[in-house]
C-alpha positions as YAML, in Angstrom:
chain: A
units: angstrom
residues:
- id: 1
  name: UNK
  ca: [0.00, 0.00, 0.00]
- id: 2
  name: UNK
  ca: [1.46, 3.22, -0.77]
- id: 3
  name: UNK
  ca: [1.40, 6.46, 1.47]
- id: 4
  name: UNK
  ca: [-0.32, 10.03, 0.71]
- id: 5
  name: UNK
  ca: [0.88, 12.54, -1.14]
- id: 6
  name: UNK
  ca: [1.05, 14.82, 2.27]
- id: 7
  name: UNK
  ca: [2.74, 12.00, 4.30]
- id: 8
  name: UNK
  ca: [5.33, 11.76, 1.70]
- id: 9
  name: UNK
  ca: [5.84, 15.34, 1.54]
- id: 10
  name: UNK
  ca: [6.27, 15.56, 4.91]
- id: 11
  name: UNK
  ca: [8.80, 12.50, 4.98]
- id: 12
  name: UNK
  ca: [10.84, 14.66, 2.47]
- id: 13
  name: UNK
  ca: [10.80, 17.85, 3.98]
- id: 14
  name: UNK
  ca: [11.69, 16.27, 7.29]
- id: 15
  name: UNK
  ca: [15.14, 14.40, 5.01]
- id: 16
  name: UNK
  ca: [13.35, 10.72, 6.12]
- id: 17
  name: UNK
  ca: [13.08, 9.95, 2.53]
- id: 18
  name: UNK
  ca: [14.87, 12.02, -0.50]
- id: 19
  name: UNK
  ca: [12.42, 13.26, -2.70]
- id: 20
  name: UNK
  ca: [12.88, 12.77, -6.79]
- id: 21
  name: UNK
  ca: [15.93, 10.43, -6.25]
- id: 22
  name: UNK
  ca: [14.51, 8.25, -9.62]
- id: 23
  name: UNK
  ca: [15.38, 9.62, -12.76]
- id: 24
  name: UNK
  ca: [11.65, 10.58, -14.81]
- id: 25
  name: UNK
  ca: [10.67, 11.04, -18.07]
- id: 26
  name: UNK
  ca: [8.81, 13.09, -17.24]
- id: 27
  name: UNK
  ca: [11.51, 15.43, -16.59]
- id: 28
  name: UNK
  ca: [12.12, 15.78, -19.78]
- id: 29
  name: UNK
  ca: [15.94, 17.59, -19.32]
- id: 30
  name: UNK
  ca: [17.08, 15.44, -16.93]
- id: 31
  name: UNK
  ca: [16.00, 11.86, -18.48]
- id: 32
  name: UNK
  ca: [17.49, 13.45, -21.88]
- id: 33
  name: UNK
  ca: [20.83, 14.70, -20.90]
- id: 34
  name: UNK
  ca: [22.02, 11.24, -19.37]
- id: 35
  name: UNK
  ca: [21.09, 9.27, -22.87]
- id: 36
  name: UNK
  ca: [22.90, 12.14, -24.79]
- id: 37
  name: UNK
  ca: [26.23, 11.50, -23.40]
- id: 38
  name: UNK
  ca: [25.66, 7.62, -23.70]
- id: 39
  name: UNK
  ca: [28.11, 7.02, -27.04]
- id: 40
  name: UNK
  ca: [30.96, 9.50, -25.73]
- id: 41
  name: UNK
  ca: [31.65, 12.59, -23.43]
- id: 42
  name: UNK
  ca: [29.79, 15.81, -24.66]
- id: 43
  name: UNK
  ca: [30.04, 19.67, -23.69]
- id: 44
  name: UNK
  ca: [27.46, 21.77, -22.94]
- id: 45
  name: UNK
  ca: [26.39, 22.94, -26.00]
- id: 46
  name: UNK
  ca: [27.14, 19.39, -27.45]
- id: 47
  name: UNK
  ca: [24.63, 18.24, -24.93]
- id: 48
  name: UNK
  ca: [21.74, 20.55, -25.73]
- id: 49
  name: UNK
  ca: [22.14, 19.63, -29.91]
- id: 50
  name: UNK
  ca: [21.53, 16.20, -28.54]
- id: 51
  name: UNK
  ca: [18.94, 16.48, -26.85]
- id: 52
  name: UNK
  ca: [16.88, 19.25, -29.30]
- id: 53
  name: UNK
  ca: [17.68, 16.13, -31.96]
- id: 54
  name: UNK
  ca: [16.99, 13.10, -29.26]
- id: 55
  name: UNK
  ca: [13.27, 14.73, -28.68]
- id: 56
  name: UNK
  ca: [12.81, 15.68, -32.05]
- id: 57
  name: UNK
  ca: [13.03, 19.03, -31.58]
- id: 58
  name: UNK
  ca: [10.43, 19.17, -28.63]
- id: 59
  name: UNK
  ca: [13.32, 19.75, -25.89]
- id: 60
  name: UNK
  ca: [15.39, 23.24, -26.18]
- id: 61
  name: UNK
  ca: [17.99, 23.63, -23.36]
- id: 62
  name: UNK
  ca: [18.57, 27.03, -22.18]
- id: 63
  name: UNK
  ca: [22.04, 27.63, -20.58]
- id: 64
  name: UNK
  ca: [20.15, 28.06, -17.06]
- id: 65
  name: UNK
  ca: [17.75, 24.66, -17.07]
- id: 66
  name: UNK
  ca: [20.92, 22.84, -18.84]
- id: 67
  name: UNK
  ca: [23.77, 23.50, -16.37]
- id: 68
  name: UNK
  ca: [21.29, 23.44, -13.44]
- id: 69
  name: UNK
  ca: [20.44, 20.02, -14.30]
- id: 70
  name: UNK
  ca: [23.63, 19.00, -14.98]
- id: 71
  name: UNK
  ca: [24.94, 20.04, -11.44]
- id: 72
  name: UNK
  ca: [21.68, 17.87, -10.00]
- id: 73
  name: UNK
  ca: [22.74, 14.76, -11.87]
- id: 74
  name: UNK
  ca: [26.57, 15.30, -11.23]
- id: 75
  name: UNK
  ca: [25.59, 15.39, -7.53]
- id: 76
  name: UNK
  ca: [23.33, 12.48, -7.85]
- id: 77
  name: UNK
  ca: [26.22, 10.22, -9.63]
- id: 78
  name: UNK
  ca: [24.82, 9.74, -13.06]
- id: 79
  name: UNK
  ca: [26.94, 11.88, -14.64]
- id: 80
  name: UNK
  ca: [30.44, 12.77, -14.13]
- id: 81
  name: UNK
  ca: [32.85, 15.72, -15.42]
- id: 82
  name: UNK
  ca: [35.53, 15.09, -17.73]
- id: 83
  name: UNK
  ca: [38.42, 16.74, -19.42]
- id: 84
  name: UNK
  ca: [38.51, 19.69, -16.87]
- id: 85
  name: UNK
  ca: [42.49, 20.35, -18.36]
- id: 86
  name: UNK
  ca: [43.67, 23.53, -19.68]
- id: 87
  name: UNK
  ca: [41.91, 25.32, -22.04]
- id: 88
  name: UNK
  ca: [39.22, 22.71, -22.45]
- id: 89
  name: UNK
  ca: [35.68, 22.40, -21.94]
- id: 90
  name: UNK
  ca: [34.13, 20.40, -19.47]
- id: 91
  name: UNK
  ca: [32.85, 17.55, -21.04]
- id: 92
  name: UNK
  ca: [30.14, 15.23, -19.41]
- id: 93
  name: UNK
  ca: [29.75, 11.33, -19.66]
- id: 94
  name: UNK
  ca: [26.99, 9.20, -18.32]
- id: 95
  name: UNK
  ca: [28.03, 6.93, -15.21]
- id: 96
  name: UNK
  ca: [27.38, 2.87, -14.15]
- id: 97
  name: UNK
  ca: [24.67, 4.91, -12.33]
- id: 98
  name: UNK
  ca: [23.02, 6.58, -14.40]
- id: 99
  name: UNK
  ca: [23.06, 4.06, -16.83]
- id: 100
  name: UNK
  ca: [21.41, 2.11, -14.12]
- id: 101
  name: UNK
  ca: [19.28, 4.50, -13.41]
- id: 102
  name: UNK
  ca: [18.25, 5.09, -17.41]
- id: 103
  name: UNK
  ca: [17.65, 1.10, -17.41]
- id: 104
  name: UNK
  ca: [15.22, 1.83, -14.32]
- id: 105
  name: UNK
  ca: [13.01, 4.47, -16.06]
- id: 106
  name: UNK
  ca: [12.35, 2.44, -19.23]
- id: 107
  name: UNK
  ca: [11.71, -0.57, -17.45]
- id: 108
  name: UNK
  ca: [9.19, 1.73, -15.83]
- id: 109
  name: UNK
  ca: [8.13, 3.30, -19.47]
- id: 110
  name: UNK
  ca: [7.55, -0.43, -20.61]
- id: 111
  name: UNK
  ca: [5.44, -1.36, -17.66]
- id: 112
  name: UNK
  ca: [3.32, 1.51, -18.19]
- id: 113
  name: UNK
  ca: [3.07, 1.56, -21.33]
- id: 114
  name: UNK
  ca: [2.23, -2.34, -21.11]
- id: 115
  name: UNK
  ca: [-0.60, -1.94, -18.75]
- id: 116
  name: UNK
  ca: [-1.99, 1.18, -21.37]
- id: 117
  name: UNK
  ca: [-2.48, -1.41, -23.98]
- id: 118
  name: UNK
  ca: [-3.87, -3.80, -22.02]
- id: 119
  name: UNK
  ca: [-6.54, -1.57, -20.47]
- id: 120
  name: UNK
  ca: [-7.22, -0.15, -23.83]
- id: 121
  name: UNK
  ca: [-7.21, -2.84, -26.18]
- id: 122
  name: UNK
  ca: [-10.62, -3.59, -26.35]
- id: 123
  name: UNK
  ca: [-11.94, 0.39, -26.77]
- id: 124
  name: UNK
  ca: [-13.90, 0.95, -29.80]
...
């Protein structure tokens, strides 16, 4: 059985449980950015072409919502920083974690999804 929307809150606010630890489609940015930098390390501006072409041109990063989710996934381990050297952009790459954690939401996706059909499939 699950718990209320106002317990949970609560639990969260209080640090008893961490609030949006999954990783959501529905947060569009921050499901997109970790599948961007699946195939190699990207920069910043690498990262929002990706994800403007990964969406079809549904998803356009500003600077602001881009490097703000970026620090929230660094943080959460699903990303990491590379190639901080001289002279070079930081370049991001997805993590065991996150990949983990991109494996978790589709799962999710599929089950949804799944249950969709089968609720639907007899409609007229």
């Amino acid at each position: 059985m699950g718990i209320s929307y106002r317990h949970a809150k609560r639990l969260a606010e209080t640090g008893e449980i961490k609030a949006d630890r999954t990783l959501n489609a529905n947060n569009r940015p921050k499901y997109l950015i970790p599948l961007s930098s699946l195939d190699a390390p990207l920069h910043g501006y690498g990262i929002m072409q990706n994800v403007e072409r990964l969406s079809g041109g549904r998803v356009r990063l500003a600077a602001g919502t881009l490097y703000g989710a970026l620090t929230t996934l660094t943080e959460r381990g699903w990303i990491e920083a590379v190639g901080e050297d001289e002279g070079r952009r930081k370049e991001y790459r997805i993590t065991p974690e996150g990949r983990a954690a991109v494996r978790a939401e589709l799962a999710r996706l599929r089950e949804l999804t799944a249950n969709g059909e089968a609720l639907t499939r007899n409609w007229t």
